[in-house]
C-alpha positions as CSV (number, residue, x, y, z in Angstrom):
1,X,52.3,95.2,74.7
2,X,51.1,93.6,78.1
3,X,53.4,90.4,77.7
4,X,52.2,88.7,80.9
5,X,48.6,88.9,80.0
6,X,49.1,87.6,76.4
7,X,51.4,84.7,77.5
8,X,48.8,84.2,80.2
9,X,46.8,83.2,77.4
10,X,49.4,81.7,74.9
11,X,49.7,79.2,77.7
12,X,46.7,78.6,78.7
13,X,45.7,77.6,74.9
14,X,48.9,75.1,75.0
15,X,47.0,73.1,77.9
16,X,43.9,73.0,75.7
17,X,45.7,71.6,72.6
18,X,47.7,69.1,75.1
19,X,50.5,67.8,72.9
20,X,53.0,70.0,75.1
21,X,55.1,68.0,77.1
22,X,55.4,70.7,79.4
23,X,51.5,71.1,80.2
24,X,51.3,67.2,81.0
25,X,50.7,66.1,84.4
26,X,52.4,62.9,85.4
27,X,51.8,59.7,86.1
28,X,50.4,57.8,89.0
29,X,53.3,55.6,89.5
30,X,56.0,58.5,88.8
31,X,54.1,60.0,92.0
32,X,54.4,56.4,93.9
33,X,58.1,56.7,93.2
34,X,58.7,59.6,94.9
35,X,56.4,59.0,97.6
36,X,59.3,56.1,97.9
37,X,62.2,58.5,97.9
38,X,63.2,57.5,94.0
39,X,62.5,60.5,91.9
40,X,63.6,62.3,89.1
41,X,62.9,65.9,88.1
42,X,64.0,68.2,85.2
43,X,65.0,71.6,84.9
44,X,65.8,71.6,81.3
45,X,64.7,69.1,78.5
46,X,66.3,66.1,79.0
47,X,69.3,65.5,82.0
48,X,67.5,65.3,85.4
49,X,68.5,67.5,88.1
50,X,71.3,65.6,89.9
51,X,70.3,64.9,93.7
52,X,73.1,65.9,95.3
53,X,72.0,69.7,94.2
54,X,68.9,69.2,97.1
55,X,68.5,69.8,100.4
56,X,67.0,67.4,102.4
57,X,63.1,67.7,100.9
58,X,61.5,66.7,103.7
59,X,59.8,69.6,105.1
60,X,61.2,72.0,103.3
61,X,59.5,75.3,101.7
62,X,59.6,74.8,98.1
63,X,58.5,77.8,95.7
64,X,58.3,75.8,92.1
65,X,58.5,79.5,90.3
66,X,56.5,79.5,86.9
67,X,56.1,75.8,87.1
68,X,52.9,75.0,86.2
69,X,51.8,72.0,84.5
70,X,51.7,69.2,87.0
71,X,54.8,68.1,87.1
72,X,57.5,69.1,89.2
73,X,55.7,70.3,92.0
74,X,53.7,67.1,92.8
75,X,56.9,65.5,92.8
76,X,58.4,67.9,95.0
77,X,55.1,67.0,97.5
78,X,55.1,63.4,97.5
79,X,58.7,63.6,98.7
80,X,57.6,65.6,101.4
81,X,58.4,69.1,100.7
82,X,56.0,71.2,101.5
83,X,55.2,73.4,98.3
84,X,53.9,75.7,96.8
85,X,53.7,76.0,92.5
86,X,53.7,79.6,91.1
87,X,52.7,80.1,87.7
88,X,51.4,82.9,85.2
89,X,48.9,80.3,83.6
90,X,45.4,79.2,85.6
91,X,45.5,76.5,83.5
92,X,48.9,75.1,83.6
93,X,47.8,75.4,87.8
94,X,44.7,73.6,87.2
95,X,47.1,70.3,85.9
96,X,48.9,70.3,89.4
97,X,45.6,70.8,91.5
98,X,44.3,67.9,89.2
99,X,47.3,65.6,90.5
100,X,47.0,66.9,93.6
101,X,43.2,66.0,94.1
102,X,44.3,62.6,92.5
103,X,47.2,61.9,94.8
104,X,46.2,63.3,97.5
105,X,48.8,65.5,98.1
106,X,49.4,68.5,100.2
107,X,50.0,71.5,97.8
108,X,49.4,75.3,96.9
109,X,49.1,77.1,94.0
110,X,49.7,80.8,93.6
111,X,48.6,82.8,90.2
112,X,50.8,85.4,89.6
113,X,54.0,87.4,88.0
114,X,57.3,85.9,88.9
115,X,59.1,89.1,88.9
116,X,56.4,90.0,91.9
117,X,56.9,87.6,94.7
118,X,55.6,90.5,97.1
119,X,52.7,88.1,98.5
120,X,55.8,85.9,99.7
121,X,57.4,87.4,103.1
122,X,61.3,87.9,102.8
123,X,63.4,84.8,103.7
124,X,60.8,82.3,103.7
125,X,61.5,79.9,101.8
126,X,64.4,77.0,101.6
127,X,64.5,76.3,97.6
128,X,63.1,78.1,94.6
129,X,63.0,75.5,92.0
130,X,62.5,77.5,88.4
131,X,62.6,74.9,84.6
132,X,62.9,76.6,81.7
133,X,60.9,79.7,82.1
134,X,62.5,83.2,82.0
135,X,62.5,82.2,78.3
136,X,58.9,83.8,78.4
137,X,59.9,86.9,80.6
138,X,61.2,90.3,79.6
139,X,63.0,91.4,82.8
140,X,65.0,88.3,84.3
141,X,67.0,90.3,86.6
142,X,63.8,91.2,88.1
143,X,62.7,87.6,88.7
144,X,66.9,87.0,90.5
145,X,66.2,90.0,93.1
146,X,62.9,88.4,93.6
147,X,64.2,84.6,94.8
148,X,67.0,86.4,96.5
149,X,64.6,88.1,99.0
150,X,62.5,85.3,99.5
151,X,65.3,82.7,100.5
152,X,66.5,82.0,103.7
153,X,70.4,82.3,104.1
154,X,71.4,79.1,102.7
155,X,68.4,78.7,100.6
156,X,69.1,77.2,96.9
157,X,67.9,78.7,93.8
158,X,67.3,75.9,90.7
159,X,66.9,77.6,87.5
160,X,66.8,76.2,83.8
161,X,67.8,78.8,81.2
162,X,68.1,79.0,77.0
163,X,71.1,79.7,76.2
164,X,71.2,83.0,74.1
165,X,73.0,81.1,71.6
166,X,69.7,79.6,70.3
167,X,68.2,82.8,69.3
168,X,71.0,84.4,67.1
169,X,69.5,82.7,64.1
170,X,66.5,82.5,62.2
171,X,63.8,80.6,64.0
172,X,61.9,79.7,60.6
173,X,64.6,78.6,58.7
174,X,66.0,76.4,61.8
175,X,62.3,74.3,61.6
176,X,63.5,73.7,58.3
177,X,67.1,72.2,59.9
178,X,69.1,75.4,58.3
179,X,71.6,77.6,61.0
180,X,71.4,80.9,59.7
181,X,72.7,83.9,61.8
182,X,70.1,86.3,62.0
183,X,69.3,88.1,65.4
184,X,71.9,89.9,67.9
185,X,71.1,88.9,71.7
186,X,69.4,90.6,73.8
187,X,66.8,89.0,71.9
188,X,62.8,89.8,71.8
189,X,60.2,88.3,69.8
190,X,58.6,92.2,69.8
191,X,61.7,93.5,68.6
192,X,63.8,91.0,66.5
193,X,61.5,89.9,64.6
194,X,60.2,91.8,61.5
195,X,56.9,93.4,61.7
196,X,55.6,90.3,59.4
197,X,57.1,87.4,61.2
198,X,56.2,88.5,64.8
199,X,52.1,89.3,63.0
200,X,52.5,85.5,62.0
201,X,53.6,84.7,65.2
202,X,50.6,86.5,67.2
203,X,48.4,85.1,64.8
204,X,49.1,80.9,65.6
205,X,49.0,82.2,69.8
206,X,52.3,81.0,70.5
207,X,53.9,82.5,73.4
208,X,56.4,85.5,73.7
209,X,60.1,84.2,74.1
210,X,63.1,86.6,75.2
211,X,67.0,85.8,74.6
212,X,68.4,87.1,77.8
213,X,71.9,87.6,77.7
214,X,74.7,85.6,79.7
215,X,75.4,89.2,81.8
216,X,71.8,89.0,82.4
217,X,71.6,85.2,83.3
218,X,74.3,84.4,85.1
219,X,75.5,87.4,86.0
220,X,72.1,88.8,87.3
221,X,72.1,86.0,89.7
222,X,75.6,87.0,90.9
223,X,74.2,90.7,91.5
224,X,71.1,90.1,93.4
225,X,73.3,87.8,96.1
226,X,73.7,85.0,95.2
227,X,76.7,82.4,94.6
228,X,76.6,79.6,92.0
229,X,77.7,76.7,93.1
230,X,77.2,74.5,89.9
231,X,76.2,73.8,86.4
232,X,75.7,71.7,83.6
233,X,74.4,71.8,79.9
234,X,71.8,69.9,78.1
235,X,70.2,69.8,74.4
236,X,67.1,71.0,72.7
237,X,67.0,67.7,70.3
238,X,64.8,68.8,67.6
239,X,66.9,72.0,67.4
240,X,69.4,71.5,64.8
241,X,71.5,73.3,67.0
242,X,71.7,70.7,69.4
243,X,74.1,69.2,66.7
244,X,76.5,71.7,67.5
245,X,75.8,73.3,70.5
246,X,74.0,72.7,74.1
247,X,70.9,74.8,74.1
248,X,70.1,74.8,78.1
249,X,71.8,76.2,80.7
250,X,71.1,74.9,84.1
251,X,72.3,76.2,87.4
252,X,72.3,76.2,91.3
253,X,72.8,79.0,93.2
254,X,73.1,79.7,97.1
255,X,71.9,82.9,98.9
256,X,75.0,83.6,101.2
């Protein structure tokens, strides 16, 4: 199955509908803020990204990788960074081009596959700033090698990840608030789930999500270069995991 072409379009229909949080551009006054120097921007679902993980923003090339939606990137601009927001979905683009145009901000956006960052020259680019994505992406060591290449020495690499421990159990039966222990991780919507629940799934459009293991991760990041220099946890709240259990991983990395 051509994953990046149907999540292309998985996504694309999650802007139409527009009751994802993640396909909503902000505010004016969120964009005032940072014009100010006061912002705050999220890699996972709910703790912000603490500042001291930044590099002074002004002037800086900023890659927001498969960041769409009008959100982080705009932020990133009105700080002054000079950036540019890389997503599989032209629509989830089309939401920061609309702030853009609104704000008046200076940005780019590039369509494309985030484990292919071959229109980006090697060690280019000062921060590679990546929310919770590689959810959606089948090979995630592929995307690491990628941002390693196209960071300068010294250049920081933001990612949000799920934790794999959110896709051991069965994702119907945790809408309905029960943890039941049903899938080993690596875990693939095209492989874990029965041939009837992943039909059901293609039929409501809803995009292809991967459980990438901890090796994978965290230690894919470690084998294409780069050095983590800190982390911290957050939770999924309408998971009823998140009663036990962070479901986010977040992490910042250095190319040595």
């Amino acid at each position: 199955m051509d994953v990046r072409s149907y999540n292309r379009e998985a996504w694309n229909r999650e802007v139409e509908g527009g009751e994802n949080r993640w396909t909503q551009p902000v505010s004016h006054e969120i964009i005032e803020k940072a014009r100010e120097g006061e912002f705050s921007i999220l890699l996972t679902e709910n703790i912000p990204v603490p500042h001291r993980w930044f590099p002074p923003l002004k002037g800086t090339n900023v890659l927001c990788l498969a960041s769409g939606g009008g959100q982080q990137g705009p932020i990133l601009a009105a700080v002054g960074a000079n950036v540019t927001v890389f997503d599989n979905s032209p629509a989830q683009l089309k939401q920061d081009q609309l702030v853009a145009e609104r704000e008046a901000l200076s940005l780019k956006t590039v369509e494309g596959d985030a484990a292919d960052l071959s229109m980006f020259a090697d060690e280019t680019l000062d921060l590679v700033f990546n929310p919770v994505s590689t959810a959606f992406m089948p090979d995630v060591r592929a995307v690491w090698k990628e941002c390693h290449r196209v960071l300068r020495h010294g250049g920081v690499l933001m990612t949000g990840m799920m934790n794999p421990v959110h896709y051991i159990f069965d994702l119907y039966k945790a809408d309905e608030g029960i943890l039941e222990v049903a899938h080993s991780i690596p875990y693939s919507d095209l492989t874990s789930l029965s041939n009837e629940e992943l039909d059901e799934w293609l039929e409501k459009g809803l995009p292809l999500e991967f459980g990438h293991s901890l090796t994978d991760l965290l230690g894919g990041q470690l084998d294409a270069g780069f050095v983590i220099t800190d982390l911290y946890e957050d939770y999924m709240l309408e998971s009823p995991l998140s009663k036990h259990h962070p479901n986010y991983i977040a992490t910042r990395a250095v190319k040595m």
